[in-house]
C-alpha positions as CSV (number, residue, x, y, z in Angstrom):
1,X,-4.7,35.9,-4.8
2,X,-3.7,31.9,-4.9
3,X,-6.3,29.9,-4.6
4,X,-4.0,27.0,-5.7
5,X,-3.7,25.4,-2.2
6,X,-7.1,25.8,-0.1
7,X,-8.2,23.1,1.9
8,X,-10.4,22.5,4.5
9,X,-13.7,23.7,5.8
10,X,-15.6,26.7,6.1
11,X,-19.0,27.1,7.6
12,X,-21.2,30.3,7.3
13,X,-24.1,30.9,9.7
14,X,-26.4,33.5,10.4
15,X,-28.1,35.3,13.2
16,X,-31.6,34.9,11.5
17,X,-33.4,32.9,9.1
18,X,-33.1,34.7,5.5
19,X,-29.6,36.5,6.2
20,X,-28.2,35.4,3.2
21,X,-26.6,32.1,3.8
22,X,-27.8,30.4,1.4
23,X,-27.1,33.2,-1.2
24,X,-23.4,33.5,0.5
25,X,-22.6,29.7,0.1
26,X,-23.6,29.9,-3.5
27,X,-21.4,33.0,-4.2
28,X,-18.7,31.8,-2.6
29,X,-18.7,28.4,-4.2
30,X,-18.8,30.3,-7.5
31,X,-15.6,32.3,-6.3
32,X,-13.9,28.9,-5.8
33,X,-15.1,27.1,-8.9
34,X,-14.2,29.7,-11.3
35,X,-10.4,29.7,-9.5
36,X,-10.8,26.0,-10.0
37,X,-11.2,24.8,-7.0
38,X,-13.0,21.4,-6.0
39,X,-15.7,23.0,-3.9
40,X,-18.9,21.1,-2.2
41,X,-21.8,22.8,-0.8
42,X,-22.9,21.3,2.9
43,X,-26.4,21.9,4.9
44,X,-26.4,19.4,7.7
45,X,-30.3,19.9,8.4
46,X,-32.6,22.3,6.5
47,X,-36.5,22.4,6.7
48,X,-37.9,23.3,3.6
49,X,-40.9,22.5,1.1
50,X,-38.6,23.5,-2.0
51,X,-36.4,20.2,-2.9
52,X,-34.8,19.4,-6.1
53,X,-33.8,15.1,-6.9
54,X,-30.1,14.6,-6.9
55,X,-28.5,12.7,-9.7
56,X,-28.2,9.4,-6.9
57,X,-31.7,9.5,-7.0
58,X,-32.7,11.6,-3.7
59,X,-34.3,14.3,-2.7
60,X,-32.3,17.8,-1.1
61,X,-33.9,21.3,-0.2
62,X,-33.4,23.8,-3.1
63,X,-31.0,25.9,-1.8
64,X,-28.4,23.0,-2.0
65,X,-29.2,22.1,-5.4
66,X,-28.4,25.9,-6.7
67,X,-25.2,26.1,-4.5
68,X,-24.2,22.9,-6.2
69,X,-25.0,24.8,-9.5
70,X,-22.9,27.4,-8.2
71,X,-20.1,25.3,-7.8
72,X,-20.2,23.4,-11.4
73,X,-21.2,20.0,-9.7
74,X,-24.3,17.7,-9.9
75,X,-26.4,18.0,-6.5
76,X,-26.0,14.8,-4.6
77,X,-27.8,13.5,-1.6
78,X,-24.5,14.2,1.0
79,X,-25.1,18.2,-0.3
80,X,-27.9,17.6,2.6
81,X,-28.0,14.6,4.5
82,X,-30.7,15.7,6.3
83,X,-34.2,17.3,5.1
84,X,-37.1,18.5,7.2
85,X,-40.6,18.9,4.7
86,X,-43.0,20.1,7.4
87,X,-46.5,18.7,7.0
88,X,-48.5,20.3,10.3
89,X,-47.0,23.0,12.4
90,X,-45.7,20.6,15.1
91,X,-44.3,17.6,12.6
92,X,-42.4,17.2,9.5
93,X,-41.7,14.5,6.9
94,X,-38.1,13.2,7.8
95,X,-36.0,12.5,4.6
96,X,-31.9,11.0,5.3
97,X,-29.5,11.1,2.6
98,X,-32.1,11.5,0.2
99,X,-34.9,9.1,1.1
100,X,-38.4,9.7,3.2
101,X,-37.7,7.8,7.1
102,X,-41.1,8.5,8.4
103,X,-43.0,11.4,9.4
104,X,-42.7,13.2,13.0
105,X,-43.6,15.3,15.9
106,X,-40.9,18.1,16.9
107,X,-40.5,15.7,19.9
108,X,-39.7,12.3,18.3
109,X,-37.3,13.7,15.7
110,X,-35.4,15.3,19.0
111,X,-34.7,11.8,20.0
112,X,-34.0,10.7,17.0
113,X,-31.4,13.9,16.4
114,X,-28.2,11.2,17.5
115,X,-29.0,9.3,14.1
116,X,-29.3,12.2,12.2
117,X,-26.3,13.3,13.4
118,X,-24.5,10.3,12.6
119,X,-25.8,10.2,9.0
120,X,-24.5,14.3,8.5
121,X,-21.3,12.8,9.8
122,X,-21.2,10.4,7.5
123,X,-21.9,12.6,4.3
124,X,-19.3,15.2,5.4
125,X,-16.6,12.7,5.9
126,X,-17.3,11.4,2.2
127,X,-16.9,15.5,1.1
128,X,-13.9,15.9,3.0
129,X,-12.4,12.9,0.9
130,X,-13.5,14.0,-2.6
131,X,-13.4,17.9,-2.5
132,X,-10.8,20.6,-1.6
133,X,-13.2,22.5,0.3
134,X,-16.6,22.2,1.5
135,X,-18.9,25.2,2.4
136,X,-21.3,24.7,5.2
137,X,-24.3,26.5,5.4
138,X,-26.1,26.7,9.3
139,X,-30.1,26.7,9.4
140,X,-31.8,29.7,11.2
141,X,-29.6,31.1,13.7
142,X,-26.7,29.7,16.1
143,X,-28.5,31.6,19.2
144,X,-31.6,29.5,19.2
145,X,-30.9,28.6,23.0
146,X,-34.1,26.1,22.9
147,X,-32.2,24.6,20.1
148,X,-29.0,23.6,21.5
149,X,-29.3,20.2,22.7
150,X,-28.3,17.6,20.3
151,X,-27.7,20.7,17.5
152,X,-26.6,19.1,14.2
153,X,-27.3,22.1,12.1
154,X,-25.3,25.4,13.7
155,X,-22.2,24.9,16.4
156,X,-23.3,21.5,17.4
157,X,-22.2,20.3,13.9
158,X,-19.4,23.4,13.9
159,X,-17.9,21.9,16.9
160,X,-18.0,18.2,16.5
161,X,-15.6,18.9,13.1
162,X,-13.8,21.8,14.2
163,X,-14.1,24.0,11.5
164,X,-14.0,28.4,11.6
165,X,-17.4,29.6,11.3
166,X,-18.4,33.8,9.7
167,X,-21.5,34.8,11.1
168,X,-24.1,37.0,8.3
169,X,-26.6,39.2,9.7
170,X,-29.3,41.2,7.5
171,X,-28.8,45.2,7.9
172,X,-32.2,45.7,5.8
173,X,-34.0,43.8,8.6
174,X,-32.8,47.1,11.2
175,X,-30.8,45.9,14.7
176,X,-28.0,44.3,12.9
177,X,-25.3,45.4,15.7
178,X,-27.4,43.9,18.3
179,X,-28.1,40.5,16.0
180,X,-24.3,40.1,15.9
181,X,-23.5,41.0,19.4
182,X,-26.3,39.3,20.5
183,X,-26.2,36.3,19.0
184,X,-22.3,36.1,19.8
185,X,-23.1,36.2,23.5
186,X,-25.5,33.3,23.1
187,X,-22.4,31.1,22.4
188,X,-20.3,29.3,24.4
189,X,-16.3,30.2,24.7
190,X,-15.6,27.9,21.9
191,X,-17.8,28.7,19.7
192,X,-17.1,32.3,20.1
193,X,-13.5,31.7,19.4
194,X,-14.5,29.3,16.4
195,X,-16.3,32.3,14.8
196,X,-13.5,34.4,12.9
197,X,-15.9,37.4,12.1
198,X,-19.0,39.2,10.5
199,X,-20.6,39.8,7.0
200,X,-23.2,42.2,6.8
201,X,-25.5,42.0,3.7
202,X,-28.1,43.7,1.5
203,X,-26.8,47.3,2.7
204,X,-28.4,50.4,0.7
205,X,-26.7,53.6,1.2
206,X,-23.5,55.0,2.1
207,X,-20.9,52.7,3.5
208,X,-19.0,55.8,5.2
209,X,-21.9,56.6,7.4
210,X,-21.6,52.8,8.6
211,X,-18.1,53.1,9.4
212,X,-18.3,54.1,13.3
213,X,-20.6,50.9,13.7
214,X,-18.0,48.5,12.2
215,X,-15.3,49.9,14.2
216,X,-17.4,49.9,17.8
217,X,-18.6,46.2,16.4
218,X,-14.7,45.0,15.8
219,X,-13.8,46.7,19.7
220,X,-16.9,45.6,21.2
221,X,-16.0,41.8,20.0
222,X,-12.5,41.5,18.8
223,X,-14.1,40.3,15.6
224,X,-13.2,42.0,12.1
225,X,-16.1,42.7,10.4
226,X,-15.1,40.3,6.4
227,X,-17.2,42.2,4.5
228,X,-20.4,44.2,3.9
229,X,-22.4,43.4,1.1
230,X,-24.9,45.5,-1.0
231,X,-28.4,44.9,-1.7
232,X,-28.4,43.3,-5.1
233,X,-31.6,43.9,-6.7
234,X,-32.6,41.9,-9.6
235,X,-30.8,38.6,-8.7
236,X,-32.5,35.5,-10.2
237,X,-31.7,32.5,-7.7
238,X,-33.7,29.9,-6.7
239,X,-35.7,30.6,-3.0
240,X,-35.0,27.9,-0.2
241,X,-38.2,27.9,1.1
242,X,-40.1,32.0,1.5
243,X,-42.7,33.0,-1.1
244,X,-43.1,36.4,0.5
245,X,-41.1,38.1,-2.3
246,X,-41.6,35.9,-5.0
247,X,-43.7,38.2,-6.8
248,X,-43.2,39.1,-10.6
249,X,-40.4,40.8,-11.3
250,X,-41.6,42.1,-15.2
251,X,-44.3,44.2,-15.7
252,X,-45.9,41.9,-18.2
253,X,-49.9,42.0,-19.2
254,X,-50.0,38.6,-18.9
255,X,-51.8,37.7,-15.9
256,X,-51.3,34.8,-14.1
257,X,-52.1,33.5,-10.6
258,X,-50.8,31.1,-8.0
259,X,-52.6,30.6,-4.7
260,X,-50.2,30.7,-1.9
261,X,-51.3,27.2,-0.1
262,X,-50.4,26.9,3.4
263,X,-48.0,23.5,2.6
264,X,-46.8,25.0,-0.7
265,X,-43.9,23.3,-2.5
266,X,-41.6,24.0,-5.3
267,X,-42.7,27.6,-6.0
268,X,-39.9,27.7,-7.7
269,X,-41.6,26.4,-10.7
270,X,-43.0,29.5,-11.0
271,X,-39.2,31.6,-11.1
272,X,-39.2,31.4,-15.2
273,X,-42.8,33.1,-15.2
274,X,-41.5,35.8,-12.3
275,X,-38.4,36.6,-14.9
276,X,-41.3,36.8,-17.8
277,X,-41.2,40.2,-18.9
278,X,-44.7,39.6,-20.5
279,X,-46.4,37.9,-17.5
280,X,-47.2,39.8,-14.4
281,X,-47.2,36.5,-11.8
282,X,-49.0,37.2,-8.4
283,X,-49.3,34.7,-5.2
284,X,-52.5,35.4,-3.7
285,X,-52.7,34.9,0.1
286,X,-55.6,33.5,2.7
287,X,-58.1,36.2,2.9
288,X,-57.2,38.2,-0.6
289,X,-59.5,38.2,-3.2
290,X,-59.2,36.0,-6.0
291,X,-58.3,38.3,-9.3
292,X,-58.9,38.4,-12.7
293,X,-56.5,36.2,-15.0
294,X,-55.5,34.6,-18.0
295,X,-53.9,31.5,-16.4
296,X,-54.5,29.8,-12.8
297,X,-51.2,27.4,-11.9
298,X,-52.7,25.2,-8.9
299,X,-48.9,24.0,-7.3
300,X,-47.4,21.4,-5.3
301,X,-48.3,20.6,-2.1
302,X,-47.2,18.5,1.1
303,X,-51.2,17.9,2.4
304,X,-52.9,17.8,-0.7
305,X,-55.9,17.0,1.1
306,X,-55.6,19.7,3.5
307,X,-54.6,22.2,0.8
308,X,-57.7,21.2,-0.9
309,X,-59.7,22.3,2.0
310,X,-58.0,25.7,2.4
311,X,-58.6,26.5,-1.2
312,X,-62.2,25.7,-1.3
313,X,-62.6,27.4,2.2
314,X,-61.0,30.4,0.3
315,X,-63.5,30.9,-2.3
316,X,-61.2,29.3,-4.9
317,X,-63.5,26.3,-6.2
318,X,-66.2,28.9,-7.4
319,X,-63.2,31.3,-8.7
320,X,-61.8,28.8,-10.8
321,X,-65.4,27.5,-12.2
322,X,-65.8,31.2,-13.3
323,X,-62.1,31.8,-14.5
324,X,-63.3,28.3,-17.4
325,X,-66.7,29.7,-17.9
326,X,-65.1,32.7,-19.2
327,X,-62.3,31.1,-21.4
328,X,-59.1,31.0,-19.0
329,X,-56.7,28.0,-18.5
330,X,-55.7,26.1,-15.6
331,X,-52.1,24.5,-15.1
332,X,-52.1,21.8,-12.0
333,X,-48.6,20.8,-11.3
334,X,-47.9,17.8,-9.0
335,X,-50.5,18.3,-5.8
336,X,-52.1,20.8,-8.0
337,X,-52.9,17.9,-10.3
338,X,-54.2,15.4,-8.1
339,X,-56.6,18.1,-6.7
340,X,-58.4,18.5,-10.8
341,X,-59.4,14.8,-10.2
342,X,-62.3,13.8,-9.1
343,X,-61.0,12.5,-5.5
344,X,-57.8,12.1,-3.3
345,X,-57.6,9.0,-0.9
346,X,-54.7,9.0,1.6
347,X,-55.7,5.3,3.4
348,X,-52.3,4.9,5.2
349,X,-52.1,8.3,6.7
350,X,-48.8,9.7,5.0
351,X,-49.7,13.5,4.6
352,X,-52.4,13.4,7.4
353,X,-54.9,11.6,9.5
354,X,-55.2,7.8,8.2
355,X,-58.4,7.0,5.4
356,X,-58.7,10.7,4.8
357,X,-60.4,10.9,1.7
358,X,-61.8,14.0,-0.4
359,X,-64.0,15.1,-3.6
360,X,-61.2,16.6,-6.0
361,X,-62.1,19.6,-8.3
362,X,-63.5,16.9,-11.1
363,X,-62.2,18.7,-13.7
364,X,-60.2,16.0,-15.2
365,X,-61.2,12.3,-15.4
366,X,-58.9,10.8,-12.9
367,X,-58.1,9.5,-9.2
368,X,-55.3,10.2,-7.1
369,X,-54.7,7.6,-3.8
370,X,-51.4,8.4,-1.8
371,X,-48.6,5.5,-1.5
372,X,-45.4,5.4,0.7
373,X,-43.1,4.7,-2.2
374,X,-42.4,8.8,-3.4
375,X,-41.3,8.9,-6.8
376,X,-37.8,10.5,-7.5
377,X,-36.7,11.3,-10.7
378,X,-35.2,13.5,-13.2
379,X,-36.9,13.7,-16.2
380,X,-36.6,15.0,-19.6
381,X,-39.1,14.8,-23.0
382,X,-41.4,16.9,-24.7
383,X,-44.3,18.8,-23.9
384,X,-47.3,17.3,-26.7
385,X,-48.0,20.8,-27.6
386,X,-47.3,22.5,-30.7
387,X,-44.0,22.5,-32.2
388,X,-43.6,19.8,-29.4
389,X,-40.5,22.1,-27.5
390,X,-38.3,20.0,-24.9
391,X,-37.5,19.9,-21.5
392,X,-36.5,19.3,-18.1
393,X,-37.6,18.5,-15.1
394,X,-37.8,16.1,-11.7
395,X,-40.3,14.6,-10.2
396,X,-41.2,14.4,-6.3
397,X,-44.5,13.0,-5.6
398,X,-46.2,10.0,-3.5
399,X,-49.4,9.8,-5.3
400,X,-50.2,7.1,-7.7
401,X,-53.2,9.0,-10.1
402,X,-55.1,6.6,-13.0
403,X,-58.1,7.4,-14.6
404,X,-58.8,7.6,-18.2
405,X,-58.1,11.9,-18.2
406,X,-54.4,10.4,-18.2
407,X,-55.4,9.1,-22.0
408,X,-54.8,12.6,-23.2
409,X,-51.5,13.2,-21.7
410,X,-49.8,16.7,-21.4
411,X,-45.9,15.5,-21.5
412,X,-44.1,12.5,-23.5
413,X,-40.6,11.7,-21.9
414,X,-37.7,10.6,-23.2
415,X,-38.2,6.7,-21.7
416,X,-41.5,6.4,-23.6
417,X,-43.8,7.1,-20.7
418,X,-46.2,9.9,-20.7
419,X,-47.0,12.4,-18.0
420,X,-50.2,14.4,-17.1
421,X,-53.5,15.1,-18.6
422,X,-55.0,18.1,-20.5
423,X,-58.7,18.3,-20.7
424,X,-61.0,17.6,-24.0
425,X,-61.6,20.9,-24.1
426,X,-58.1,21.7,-24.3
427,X,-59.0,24.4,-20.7
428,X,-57.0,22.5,-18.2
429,X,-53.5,20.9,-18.2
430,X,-52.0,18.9,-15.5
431,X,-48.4,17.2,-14.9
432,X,-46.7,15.4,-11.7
433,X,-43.1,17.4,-13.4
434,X,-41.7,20.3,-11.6
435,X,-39.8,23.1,-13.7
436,X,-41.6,22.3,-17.1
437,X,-41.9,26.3,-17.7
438,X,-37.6,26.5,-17.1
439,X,-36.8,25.6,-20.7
440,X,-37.1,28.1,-23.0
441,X,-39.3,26.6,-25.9
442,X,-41.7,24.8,-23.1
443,X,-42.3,28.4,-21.4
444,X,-43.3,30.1,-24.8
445,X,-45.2,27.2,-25.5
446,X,-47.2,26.6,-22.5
447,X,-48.2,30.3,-22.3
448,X,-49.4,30.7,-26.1
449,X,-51.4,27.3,-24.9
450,X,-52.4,29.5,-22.1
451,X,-53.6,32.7,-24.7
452,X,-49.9,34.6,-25.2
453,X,-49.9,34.5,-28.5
454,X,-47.0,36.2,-29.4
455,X,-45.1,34.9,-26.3
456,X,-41.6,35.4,-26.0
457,X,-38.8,32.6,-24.9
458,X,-37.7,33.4,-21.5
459,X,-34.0,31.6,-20.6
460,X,-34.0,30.8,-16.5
461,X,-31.1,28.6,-16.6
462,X,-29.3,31.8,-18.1
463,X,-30.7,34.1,-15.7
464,X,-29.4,31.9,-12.7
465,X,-26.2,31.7,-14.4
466,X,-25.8,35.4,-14.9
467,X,-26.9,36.5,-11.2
468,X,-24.4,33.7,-9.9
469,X,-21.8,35.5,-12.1
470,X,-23.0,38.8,-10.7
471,X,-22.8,37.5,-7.2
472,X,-19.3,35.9,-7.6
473,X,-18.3,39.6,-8.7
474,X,-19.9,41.3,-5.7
475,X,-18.3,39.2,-3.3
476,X,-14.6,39.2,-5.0
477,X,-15.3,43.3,-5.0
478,X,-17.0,43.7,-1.4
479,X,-14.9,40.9,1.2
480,X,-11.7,40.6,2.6
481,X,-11.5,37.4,0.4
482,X,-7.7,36.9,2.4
483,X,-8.8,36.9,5.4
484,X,-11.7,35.2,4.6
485,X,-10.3,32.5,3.3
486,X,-7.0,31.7,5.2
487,X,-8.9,29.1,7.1
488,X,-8.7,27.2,4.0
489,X,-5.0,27.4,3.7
490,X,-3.2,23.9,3.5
């Protein structure tokens, strides 16, 4: 197949949140790279607590950072012009090409959809000019009806470029016939003639048995069905946002912990220790027990305040006390660190009600108060460890910590600055850097700190790499690649 001449546009939505779009985009933008084509990932509008920092110095959700992986380019703010970081269950931090706005009720940022609109606009035109192709990726579902006024993220953005949309829908989830017909007679005329047909993923079993449901699905619609996909066990690609299966994937005796906070972010610092086959990595949920283990990570958070709350409602601050008295360790990383201090003040009100203030965990000598500037930045050093190994990492944070715990710092970057704090006692560590267990040498390192003695190096980068491979493979195998891709033609 040619590949030579593809221009244009494609967008892929789905008929729920989780049907694969995200994985999709990325496999698809591998498909094009590899055939070298200039290929940009898109999301106009995505809500999620996982964010990576783009190499213009912003901030885009996850997914869109791994697509951009996919597709052998550095992530860059236009990937997604518009990011959602919820912070209560009615409002969300608002962040446009790359930078915090202000923080908003589901009302306000309604009104303010027209200038997020204009700002996706603005970032797609830009990828139209410098790539061959750009791959959009919708945000929950098209057939949201409550959600169609002022749309930016599904047909509203769909129609106001004109571009040919494929619609994915989950077969593992059950229903899939009536998600696709469904959500196809949700749309209006247009937008059912913009969408040129179905993928169905993550199907177990046999395909032949599925065959009189693809052909009622094509005469019931007029739509061909591109493609169904099989359940790929085993892939190791970055989650946009869910933690519900982002349990260990080794059967290590390593035991480490992560409590699932309600405002979690970046849990996919913890991918590397989920590949681990020594480390058996669990998140424990509100009302489980807290178990036995040799290392507690304490992770990001949006409310650190509120989080804080949560985890001492949940039994966690006596847990903890009891996991040190017995010789564990204790990793904070970013709103995990600024709860070991000994307070957290949030005077202007950015992650919750103004002057909110709260005892930390005290179990480093430091003080965390919030500020509206949120540092952005990639980062790489060393961890001051033994055998000092590299690595690499971002930071997204808008505390400012000080306190003389930082005179025992955990990381030493490249610019000369230093990062974190580990305790006197050498029990607990603490960093403001995401993904400092991604490099090899900084995993084995940070778990023989944490009692692994004979810890292995663990490659994530290479993982990712070899499930986007994998993916590229299935797809090439498993769509109508012609058809799917004839939109593209120039």
């Amino acid at each position: 197949m040619d590949f030579s001449h593809l221009r244009g546009t494609l967008m892929v939505q789905g008929t729920t949140s989780d049907a694969g779009k995200s994985t999709l985009v990325a496999g698809l933008a591998r498909v094009l790279a590899r055939r070298g084509v200039k290929v940009a990932p898109f999301k106009p509008q995505n809500m999620a607590l996982n964010s990576a920092v783009t190499v213009d110095g912003g901030e885009i959700g996850r997914a869109q950072a791994l697509q951009a992986i996919a597709a052998g380019v550095q992530p860059h703010t236009d990937f997604n012009p518009v990011l959602l970081k919820p912070n209560s269950d009615t409002g969300a931090q608002v962040i446009i090409h790359g930078i915090a706005r202000s923080n908003m009720d589901a009302r306000a940022y309604h009104l303010y959809k027209p200038v997020a609109m204009a700002a996706v606009l603005e970032s797609y035109r830009r990828l139209q000019a410098g790539y061959d192709v750009v791959l959009v990726e919708g945000a929950g579902s098209p057939a949201e009806i409550n959600l169609r006024d002022r749309d930016i993220a599904n047909m509203g953005f769909a129609e106001a470029v004109d571009c040919p949309v494929v619609l994915v829908a989950d077969i593992d989830r059950g229903g899939v016939f009536a998600h696709l017909t469904g959500t196809l007679a949700c749309l209006s005329e247009s937008e059912q003639a913009r969408t040129r047909g179905f993928i169905i993923n993550r199907f177990r079993g046999d395909k032949s048995l599925l065959s009189p449901g693809l052909d009622w699905l094509t005469a019931r619609t007029g739509k061909p069905v591109l493609g169904v996909l099989p359940y790929l066990h085993g892939l190791h690609l970055d989650a946009e946002d869910a933690i519900q299966t982002q349990q260990s994937q080794g059967a290590g005796q390593f035991r480490v912990i992560v409590p699932a906070l309600p405002r979690i972010s970046n849990h996919t610092d913890f991918d590397a220790l989920r590949a681990h086959p020594q480390v058996d990595l669990r998140f424990v949920g509100p009302g489980q027990p807290v178990p036995p283990a040799d290392l507690i990570i304490l992770p990001g958070s949006k409310s650190t305040l509120r989080d804080l709350a949560w985890l001492r409602a949940q039994g966690w601050e006596s847990a903890i006390a009891k996991h040190l008295r017995y010789g564990g360790k204790l990793i904070g990383i970013c709103g995990g660190m600024q709860m070991l201090g000994h307070a957290v003040r949030d005077p202007e009100g950015l992650e919750g009600p103004a002057d909110a203030e709260g005892p930390g965990l005290g179990l480093l000598e430091f003080t965390t108060v919030m500020a509206p500037h949120k540092q952005l930045r990639r980062v790489t050093g060393h961890l001051r460890l033994n055998g000092e190994p590299a690595f690499e990492g971002y930071e997204i944070h808008m505390g400012v910590t000080q306190g003389a715990g930082l005179d025992r710092p955990l990381l030493a970057m490249e610019d000369g600055h230093a990062d974190g704090a580990v305790s006197a006692d050498a029990q607990v560590a603490a960093t403001y850097v995401h993904g400092i267990f991604d490099a090899p040498g900084a995993c084995q390192a940070l778990l023989q700190w944490a009692g692994l003695e004979n810890a292995q190096a663990s490659d994530l980068n290479a993982l990712r790499e070899a499930s986007l491979e994998r993916l590229a493979d299935t797809l090439e195998e498993h769509l109508d690649m012609a058809s799917l891709l004839r939109e593209l033609r120039a």
